[in-house]
N, C-alpha and C positions, 0 to 999 in steps of 0.2 A: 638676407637683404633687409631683414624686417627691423634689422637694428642698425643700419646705413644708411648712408644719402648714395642714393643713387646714381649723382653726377659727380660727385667729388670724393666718394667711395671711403667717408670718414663716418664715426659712429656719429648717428644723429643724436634727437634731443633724449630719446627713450632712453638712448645706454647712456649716455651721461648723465642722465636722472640716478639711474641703477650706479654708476661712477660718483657719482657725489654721496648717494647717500652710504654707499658702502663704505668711503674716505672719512665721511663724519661719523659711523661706528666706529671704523678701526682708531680714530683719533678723540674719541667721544665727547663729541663736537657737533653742533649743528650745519645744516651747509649753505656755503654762501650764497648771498640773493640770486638769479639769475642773470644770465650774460644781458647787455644791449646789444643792436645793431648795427651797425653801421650805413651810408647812405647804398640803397642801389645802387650799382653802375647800369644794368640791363637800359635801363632808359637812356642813358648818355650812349651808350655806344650800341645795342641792340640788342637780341638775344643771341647769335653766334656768339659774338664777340663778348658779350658778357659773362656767357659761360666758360669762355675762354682762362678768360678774367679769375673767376672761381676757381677754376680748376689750379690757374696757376698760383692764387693765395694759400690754396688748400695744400699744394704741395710744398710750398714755401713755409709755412707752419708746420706742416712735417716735420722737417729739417730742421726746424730751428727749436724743438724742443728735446728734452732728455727721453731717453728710453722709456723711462716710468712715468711717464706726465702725458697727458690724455690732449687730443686733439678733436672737437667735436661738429659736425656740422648738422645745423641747426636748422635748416632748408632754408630754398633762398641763399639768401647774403648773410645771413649770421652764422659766425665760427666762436668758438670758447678754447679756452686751454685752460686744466686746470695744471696747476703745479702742486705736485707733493713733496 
């Protein structure tokens, strides 16, 4: 769990650190700036529902990336995806 988020069960910002810079050796490349955030919802709708909210972005970015492309949560409200 020490490389997860805990609510959305996606590798947090440590493995994606470790995912990036791995992707800029194998491409010998540096790596791109870091993700932004986007707005809370927690404050519009609460923390149940918020989390809800997460969970169900988190799984929807899932889906909708390829096998080999990396899905990261960032705690909070911030997700990345890198594509290789």
């Amino acid at each position: 769990m020490a490389h997860h988020d805990h609510l959305t069960d996606l590798p947090n910002r440590a493995l994606l650190a470790r995912h990036r810079q791995d992707e800029a050796q194998r491409h010998d490349s540096r790596p791109l700036p870091g993700p932004r955030s986007f707005p809370t919802r927690q404050d519009m709708f609460g923390h149940q529902m918020g989390n809800a909210l997460l969970r169900q972005v988190a799984d929807r970015l899932r889906a909708s990336v390829r096998e080999h492309d990396a899905v990261a949560g960032l705690g909070g409200d911030e997700f990345v995806i890198v594509q290789t």
